[in-house]
MIPA-634919 format. One record per residue (C-alpha): residue in three letters; residue number from 1; x, y, z. Coordinates in steps of 0.05 Angstrom, whole numbers, plus 5000, padded with zeros to 4 digits. Layout:
   kolkol   segu     xx     yy     zz
      ALA    NUM      X      Y      Z
...
! end
This chain:
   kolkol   segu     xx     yy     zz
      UNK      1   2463   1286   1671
      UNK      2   2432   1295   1612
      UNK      3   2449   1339   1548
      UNK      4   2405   1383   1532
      UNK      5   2367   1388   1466
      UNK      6   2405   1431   1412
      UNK      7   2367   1481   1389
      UNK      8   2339   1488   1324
      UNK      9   2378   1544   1282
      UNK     10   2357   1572   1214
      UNK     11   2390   1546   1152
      UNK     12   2367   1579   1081
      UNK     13   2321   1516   1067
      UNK     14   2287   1526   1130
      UNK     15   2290   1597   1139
      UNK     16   2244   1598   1067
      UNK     17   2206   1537   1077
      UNK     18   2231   1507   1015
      UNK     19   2209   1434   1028
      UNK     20   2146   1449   1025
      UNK     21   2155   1508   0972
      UNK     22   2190   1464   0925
      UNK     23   2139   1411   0935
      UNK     24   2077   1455   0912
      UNK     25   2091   1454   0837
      UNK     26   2047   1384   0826
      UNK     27   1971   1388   0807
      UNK     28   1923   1354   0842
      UNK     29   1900   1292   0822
      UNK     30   1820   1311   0820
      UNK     31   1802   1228   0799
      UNK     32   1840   1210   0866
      UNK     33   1802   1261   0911
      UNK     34   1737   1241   0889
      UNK     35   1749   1173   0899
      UNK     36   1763   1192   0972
      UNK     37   1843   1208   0972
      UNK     38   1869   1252   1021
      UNK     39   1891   1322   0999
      UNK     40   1969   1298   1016
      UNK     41   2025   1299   0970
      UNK     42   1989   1232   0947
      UNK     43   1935   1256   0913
      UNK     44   1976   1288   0855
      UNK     45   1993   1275   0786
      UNK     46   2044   1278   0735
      UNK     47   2046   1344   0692
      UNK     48   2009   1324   0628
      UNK     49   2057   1364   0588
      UNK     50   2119   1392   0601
      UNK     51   2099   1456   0601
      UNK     52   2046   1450   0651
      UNK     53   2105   1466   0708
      UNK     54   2115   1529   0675
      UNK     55   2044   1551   0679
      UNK     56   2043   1521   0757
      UNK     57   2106   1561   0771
      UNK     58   2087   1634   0740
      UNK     59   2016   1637   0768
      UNK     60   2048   1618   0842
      UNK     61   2103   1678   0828
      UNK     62   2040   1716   0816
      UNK     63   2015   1692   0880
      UNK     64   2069   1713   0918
      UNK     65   2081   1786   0882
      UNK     66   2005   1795   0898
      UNK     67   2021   1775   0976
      UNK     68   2071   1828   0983
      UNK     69   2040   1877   0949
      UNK     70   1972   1873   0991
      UNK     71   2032   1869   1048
      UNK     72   2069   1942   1027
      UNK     73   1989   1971   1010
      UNK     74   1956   1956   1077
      UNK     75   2023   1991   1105
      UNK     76   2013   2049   1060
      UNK     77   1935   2057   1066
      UNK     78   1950   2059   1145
      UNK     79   2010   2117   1142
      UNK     80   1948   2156   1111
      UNK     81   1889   2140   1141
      UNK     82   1900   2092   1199
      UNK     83   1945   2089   1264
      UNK     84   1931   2024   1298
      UNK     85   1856   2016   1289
      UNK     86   1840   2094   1296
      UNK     87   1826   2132   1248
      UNK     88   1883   2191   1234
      UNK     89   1866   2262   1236
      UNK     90   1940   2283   1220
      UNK     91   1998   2249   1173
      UNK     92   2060   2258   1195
      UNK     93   2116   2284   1144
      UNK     94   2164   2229   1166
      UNK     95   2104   2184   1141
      UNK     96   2101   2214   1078
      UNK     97   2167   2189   1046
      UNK     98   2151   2122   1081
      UNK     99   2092   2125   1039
      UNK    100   2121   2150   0977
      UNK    101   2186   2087   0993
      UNK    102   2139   2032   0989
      UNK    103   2091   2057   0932
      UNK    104   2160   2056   0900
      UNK    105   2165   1987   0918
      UNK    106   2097   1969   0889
      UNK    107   2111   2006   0820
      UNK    108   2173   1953   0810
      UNK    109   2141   1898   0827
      UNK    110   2087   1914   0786
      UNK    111   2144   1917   0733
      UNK    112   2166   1849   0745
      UNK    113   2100   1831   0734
      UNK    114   2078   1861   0673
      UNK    115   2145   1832   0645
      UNK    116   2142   1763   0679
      UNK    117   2079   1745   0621
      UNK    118   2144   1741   0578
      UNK    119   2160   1683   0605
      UNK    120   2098   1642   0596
      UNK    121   2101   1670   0524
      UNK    122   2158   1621   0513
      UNK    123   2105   1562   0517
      UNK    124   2081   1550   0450
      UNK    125   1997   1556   0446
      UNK    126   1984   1479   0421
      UNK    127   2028   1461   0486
      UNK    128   1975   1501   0522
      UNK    129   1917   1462   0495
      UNK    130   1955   1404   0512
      UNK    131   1936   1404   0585
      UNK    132   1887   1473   0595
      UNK    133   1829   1425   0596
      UNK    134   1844   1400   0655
      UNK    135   1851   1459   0683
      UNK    136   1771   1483   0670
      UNK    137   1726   1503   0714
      UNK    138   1789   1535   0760
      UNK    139   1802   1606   0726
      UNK    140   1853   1663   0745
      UNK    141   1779   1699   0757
      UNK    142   1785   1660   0820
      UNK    143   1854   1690   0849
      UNK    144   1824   1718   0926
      UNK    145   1884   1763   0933
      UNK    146   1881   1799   0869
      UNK    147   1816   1812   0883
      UNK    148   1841   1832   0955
      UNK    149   1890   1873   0911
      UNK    150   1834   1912   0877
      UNK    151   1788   1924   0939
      UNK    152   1846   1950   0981
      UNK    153   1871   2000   0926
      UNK    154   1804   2024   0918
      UNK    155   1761   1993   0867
      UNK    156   1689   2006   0886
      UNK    157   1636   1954   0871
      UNK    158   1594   2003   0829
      UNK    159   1649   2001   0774
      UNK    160   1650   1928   0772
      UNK    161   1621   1892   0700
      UNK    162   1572   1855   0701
      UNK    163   1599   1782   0700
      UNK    164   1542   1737   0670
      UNK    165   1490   1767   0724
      UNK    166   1523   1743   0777
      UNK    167   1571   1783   0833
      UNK    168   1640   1777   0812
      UNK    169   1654   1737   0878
      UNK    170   1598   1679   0865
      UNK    171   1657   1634   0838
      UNK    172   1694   1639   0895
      UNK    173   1687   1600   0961
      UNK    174   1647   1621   1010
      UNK    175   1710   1640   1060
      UNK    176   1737   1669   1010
      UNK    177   1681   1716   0998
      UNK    178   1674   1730   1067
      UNK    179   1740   1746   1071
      UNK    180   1728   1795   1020
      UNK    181   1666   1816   1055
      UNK    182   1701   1843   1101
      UNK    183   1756   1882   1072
      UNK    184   1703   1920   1021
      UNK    185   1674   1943   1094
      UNK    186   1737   1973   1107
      UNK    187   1786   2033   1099
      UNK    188   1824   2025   1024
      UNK    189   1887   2069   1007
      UNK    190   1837   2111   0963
      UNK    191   1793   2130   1013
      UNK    192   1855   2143   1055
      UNK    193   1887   2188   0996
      UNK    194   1827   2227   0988
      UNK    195   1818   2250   1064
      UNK    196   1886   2269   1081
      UNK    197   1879   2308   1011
      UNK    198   1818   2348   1037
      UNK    199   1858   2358   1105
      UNK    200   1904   2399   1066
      UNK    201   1910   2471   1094
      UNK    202   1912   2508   1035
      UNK    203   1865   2567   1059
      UNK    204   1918   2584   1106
      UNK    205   1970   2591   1046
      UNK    206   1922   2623   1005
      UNK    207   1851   2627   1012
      UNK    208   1833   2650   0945
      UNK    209   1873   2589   0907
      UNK    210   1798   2560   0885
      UNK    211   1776   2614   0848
      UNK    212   1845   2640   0816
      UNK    213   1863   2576   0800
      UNK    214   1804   2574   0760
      UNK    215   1817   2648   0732
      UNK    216   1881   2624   0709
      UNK    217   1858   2570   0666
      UNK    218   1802   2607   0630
      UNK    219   1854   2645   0606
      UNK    220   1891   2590   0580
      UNK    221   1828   2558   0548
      UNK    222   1829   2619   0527
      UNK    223   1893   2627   0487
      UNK    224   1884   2556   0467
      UNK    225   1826   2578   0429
      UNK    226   1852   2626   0394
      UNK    227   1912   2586   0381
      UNK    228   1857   2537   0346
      UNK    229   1821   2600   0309
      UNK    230   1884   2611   0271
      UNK    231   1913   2534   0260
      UNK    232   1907   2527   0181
      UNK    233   1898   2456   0178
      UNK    234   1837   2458   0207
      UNK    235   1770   2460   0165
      UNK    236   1716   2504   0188
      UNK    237   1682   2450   0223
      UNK    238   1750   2418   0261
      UNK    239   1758   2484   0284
      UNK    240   1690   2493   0319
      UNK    241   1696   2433   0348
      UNK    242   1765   2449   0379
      UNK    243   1745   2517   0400
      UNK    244   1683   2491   0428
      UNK    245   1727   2436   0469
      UNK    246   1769   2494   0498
      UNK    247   1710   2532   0530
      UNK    248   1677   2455   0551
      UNK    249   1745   2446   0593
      UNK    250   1743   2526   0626
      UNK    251   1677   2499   0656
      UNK    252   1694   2431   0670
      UNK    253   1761   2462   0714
      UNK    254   1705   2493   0763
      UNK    255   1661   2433   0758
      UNK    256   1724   2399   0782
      UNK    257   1748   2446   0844
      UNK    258   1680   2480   0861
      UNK    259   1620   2434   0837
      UNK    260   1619   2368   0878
      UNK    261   1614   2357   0960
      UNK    262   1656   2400   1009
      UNK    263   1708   2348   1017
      UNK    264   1723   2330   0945
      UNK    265   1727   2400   0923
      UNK    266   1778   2401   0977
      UNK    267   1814   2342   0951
      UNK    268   1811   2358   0884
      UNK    269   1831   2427   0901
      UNK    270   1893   2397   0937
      UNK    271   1917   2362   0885
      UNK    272   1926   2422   0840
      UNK    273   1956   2460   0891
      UNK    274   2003   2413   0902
      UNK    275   2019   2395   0834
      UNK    276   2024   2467   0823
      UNK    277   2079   2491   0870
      UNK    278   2110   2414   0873
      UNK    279   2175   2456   0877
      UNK    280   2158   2483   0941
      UNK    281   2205   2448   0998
      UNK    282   2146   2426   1040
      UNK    283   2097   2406   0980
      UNK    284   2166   2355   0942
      UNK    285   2142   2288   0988
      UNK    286   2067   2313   0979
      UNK    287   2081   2319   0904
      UNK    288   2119   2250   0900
      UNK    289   2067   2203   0938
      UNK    290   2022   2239   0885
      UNK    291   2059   2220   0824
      UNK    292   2073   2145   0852
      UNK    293   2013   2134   0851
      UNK    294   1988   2163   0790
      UNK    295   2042   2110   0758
      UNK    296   2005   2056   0806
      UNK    297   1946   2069   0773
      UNK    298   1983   2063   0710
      UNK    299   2021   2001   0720
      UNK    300   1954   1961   0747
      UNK    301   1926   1980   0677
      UNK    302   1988   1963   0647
      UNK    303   1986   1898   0682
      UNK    304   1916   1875   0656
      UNK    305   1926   1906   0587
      UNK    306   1982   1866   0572
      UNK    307   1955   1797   0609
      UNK    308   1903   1811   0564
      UNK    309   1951   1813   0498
      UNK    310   1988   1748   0524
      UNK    311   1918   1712   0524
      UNK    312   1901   1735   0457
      UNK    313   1969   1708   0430
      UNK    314   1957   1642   0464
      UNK    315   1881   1621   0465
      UNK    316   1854   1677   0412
      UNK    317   1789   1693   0427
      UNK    318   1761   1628   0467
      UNK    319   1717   1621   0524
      UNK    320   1761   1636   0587
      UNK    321   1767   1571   0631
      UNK    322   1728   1590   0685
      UNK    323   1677   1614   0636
      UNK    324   1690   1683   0621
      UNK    325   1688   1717   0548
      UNK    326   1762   1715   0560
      UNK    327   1799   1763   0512
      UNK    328   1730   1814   0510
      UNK    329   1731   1811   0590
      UNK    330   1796   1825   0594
      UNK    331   1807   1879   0547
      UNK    332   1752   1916   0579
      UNK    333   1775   1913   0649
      UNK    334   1844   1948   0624
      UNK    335   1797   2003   0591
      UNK    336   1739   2011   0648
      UNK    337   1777   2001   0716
      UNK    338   1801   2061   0744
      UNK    339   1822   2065   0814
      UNK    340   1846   2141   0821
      UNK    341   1803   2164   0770
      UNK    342   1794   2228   0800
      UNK    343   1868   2244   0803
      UNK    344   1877   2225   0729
      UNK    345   1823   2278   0715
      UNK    346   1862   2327   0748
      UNK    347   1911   2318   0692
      UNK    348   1862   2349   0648
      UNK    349   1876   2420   0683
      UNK    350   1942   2428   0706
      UNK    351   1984   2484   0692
      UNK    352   2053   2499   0669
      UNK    353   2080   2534   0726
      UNK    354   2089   2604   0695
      UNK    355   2017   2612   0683
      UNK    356   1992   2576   0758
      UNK    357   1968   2641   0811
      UNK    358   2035   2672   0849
      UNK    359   2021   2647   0926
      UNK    360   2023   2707   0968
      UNK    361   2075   2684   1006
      UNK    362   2123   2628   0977
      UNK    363   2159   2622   1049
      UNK    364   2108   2595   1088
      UNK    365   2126   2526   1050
      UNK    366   2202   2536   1050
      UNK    367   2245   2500   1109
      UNK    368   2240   2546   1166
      UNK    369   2299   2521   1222
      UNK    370   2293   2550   1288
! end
């Protein structure tokens, strides 16, 4: 009789795949292809400096940072706004810290990779120009899952720049774009934000919140004016034109809560209630996803404002690889993109709490046990 077959069992190598991780970190040979080579470990050749490995090895960290993180945002997006493939009318509040856990997660990796440009730093520039030649036409312009990345979080298409006339996916390939195709069709973690936001219940709590609210912070602009009428080192005119900015923002607060559609009134109307009574025991999670991802939208920024910086110390202002104005492009994407812009405006008229409306009854968000 026969022995059977032992079965396979996972060791760390093969657990991780590192074979064929390990085996990644050669460029293509493109003279090889074209001349009809297979795309097999083959058709590769030497680094052409000895810091090309460095450069191969950061941008696949990237790679894999940017995996996970579309990974933890596609779970986050659906705690909000999707269970299965419906739809959610209701969030759990056990969801809510799950939520708030893995935008946690996000915000450190995003820290690991605003810091990880350190690292490529250590490569002098001429070493750079040693082999970046051979790197043109491919460009990090071309990296499907950070543009997966920015689609899922919520970048619309209308606040894309203008790329040389063309749609920012044209130097992709054509699954790529289609995979992209699809996901801009879809639900994104913004989208998601903003309707459970305009679920919130607040005219139950306290109907009139809208229109106190706004009460409240005339009076502020208020004060704040006054503060300005009376600031010797002002001149005439700097005054004016700080007095005048006081009564813009007492408008712009009901432009804000009361002046758009019924359902972003309600989630901008939300997020101030929230961020008002954040102390509240049923509003702390609420108040938490909030502020995580306030510092998501942060760190993202962060993220291309200093890729930006550690292109300007190594190319200067050149033409990007793939074409691009490089530094100009880059810079401007760190100033324009803004995912949750309409929760970063909210920052504009928040209150210290002394000076938010009382509720009319605090315990309807305390812990009530039964």
């Amino acid at each position: 009789m026969s022995a059977e077959p032992a079965k396979p069992v996972p060791t760390y190598s093969t657990y991780l795949q590192l074979k064929r991780l390990l085996s990644a970190q050669q460029p293509p040979d493109y003279a090889q292809l074209a001349a009809g080579s297979d795309a097999s470990l083959a058709a590769v050749r030497p680094h052409a400096h000895h810091d090309e490995m460095l450069f191969i090895v950061v941008h696949q960290v990237y790679e894999l940072w940017f995996s996970l993180t579309i990974h933890e945002l596609t779970r986050i997006r659906d705690l909000l706004g999707r269970c299965g493939g419906t739809p959610r009318d209701t969030v759990s509040e056990e969801d809510i810290p799950r939520a708030v856990n893995g935008l946690r997660r996000v915000n450190e990796i995003f820290q690991v990779l605003i810091q990880q440009w350190r690292i490529m730093e250590t490569m002098n520039p001429a070493s750079f120009l040693e082999f970046r030649d051979l790197i043109t036409p491919a460009s990090g312009f071309q990296s499907l899952q950070f543009r997966q990345l920015e689609i899922l979080a919520g970048l619309s298409g209308n606040l894309r720049m203008d790329f040389e006339g063309k749609p920012y996916a044209s130097n992709l390939e054509s699954w790529e774009r289609g995979k992209l195709a699809a996901l801009e069709g879809g639900l994104t973690l913004k989208t998601a934000l903003l309707d459970w936001l305009s679920r919130t219940p607040i005219e139950k709590v306290f109907p009139q919140f809208a229109e106190r609210y706004c009460e409240a912070f005339t009076g502020y602009c208020n004060e704040q004016a006054a503060l300005q009428e009376n600031n010797p080192n002002l001149s005439a005119a700097q005054r004016a034109r700080a007095i005048e900015a006081a009564k813009e923002q007492s408008a712009n607060v009901r432009n804000y809560i009361l002046g758009g559609d019924a359902q972003r009134n309600r989630a901008h109307q939300a997020f101030l209630f929230i961020a008002s009574y954040r102390h509240l025991p049923l509003l702390r999670w609420p108040s938490a996803l909030l502020d995580s991802l306030i510092e998501f939208e942060q760190n993202f920024r962060l993220f291309r404002f200093r890729h930006a910086r550690m292109v300007e110390r190594m190319i200067g202002a050149r033409t990007g690889t793939g074409g691009s104005p490089g530094i100009a492009y880059l810079d401007s994407t760190s100033n324009h993109y803004k995912i949750f812009g309409d929760l970063l405006e909210a920052r504009n008229f928040t209150l210290a709490t002394h000076r938010v409306p009382d509720l009319p009854d605090e315990s309807v968000l305390g812990f009530r046990f039964v």
